[in-house]
Residue frames relative to the residue before (quaternion, step in Angstrom):
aa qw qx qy qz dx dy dz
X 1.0000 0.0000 0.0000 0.0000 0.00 0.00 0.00
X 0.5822 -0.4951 0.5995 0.2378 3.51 -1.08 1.48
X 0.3399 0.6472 -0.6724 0.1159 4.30 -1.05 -0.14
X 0.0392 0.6989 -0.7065 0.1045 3.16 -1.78 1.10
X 0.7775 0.4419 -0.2673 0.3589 3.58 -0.36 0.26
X 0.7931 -0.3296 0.2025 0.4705 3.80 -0.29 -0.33
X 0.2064 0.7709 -0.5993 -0.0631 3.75 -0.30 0.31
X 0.3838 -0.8443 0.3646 0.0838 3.02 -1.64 0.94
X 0.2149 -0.8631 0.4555 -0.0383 3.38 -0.14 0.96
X 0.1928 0.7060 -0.6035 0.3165 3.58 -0.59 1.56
X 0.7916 -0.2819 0.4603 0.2866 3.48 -1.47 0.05
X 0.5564 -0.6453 0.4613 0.2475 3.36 -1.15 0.94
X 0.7948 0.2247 0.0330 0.5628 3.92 -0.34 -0.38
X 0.4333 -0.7658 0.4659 0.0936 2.75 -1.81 0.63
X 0.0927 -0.8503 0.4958 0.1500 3.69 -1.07 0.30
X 0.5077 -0.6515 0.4942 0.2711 3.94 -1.28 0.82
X 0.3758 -0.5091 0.5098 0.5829 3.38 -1.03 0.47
X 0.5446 0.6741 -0.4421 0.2313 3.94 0.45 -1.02
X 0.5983 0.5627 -0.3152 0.4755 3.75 1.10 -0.67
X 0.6814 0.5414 -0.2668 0.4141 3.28 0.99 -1.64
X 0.7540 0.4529 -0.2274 0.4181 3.44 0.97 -1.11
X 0.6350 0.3592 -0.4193 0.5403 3.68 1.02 -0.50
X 0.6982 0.4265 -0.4880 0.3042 3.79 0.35 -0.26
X 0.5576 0.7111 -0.3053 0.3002 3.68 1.54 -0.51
X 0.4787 0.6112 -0.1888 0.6013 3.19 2.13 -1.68
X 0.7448 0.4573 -0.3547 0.3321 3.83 0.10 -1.26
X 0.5348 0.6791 -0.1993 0.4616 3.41 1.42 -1.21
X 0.8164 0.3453 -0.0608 0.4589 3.28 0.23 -1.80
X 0.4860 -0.6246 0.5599 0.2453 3.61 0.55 -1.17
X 0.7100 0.4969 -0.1471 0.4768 3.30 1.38 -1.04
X 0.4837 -0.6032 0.5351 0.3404 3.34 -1.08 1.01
X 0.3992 -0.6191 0.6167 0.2775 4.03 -1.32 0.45
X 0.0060 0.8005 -0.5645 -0.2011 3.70 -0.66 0.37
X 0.1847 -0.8277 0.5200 0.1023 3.36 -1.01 0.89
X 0.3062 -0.7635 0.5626 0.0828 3.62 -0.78 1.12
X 0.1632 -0.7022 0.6903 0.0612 3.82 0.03 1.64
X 0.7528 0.2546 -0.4860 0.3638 4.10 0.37 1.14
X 0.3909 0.6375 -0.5810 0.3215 3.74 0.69 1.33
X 0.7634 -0.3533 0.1911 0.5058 3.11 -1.67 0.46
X 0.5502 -0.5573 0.5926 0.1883 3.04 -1.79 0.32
X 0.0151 0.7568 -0.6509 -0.0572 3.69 -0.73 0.79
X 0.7341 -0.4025 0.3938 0.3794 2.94 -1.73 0.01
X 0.7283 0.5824 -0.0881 0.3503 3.37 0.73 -1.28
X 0.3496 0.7617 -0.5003 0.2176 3.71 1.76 -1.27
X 0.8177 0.5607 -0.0453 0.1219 3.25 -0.09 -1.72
X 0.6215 0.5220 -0.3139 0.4926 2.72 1.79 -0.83
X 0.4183 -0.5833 0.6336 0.2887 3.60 -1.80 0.25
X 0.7835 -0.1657 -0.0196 0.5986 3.60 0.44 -0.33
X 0.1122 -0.8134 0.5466 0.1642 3.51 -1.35 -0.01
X 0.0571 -0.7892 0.6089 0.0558 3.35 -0.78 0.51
X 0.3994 -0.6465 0.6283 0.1664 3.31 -2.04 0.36
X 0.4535 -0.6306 0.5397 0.3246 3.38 -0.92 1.30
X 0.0831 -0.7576 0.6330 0.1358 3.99 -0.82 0.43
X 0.3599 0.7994 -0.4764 0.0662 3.64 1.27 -0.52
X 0.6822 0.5914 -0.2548 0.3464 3.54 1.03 -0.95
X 0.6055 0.4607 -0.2445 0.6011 3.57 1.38 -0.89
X 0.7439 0.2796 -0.4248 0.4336 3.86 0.54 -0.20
X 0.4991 0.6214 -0.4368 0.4171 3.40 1.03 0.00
X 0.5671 0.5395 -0.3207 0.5334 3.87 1.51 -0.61
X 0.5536 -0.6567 0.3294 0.3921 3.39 1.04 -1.09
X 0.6373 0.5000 -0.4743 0.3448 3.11 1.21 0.57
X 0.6904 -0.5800 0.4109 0.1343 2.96 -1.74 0.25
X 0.0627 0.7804 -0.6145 -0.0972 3.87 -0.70 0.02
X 0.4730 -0.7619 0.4066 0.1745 2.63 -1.29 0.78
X 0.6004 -0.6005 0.2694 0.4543 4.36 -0.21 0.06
X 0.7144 -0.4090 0.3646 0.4352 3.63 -0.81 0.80
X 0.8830 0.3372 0.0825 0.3159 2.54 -0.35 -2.65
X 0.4347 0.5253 -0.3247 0.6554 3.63 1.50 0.49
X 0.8007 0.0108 -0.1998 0.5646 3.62 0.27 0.67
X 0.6319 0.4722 -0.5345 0.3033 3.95 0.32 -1.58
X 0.5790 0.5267 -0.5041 0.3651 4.50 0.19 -0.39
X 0.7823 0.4067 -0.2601 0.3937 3.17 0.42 -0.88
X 0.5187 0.7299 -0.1284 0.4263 3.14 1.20 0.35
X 0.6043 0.2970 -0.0955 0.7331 2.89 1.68 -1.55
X 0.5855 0.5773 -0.4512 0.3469 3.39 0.72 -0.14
X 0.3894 0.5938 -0.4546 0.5378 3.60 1.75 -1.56
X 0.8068 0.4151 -0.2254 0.3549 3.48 -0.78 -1.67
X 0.6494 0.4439 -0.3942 0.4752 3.67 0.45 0.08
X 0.7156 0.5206 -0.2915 0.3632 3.15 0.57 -1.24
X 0.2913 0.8472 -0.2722 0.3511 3.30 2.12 -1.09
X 0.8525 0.3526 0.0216 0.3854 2.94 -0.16 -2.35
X 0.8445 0.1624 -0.2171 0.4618 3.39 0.86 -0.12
X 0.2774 0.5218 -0.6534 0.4731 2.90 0.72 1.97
């Protein structure tokens, strides 16, 4: 395959911030608190996002699944904060 321009590379599948937060609360115990007056991002709005990767597997690489690592991860980053 002929390619020139950007290609995008990310993780299989997708996640909500809504997952992130009920698995963070379930983890922690603690209520998340969300301030509907912080900065605006691009992103606020969305419910989940993904990245088209179609071009990089079409080259031949590979990615591996979200939800096959991103827990263990927030877990790292918990465990972090309450040390």
């Amino acid at each position: 395959m002929n390619c020139s321009g950007s290609i995008n590379g990310s993780s299989n599948g997708t996640i909500s911030l809504i997952e992130i937060i009920n698995y963070v609360e379930n983890k922690t115990n603690k209520k998340v608190i969300i301030d509907l007056n912080g900065d605006k991002a691009p992103y606020n709005s969305e419910k989940a996002y993904s990245i088209n990767t179609d071009k990089a597997k079409d080259l031949g690489f590979e990615f591996s699944n979200l939800k096959g690592w991103i827990f263990n991860l927030i877990d790292y980053y918990i465990e972090l904060n309450n040390k």
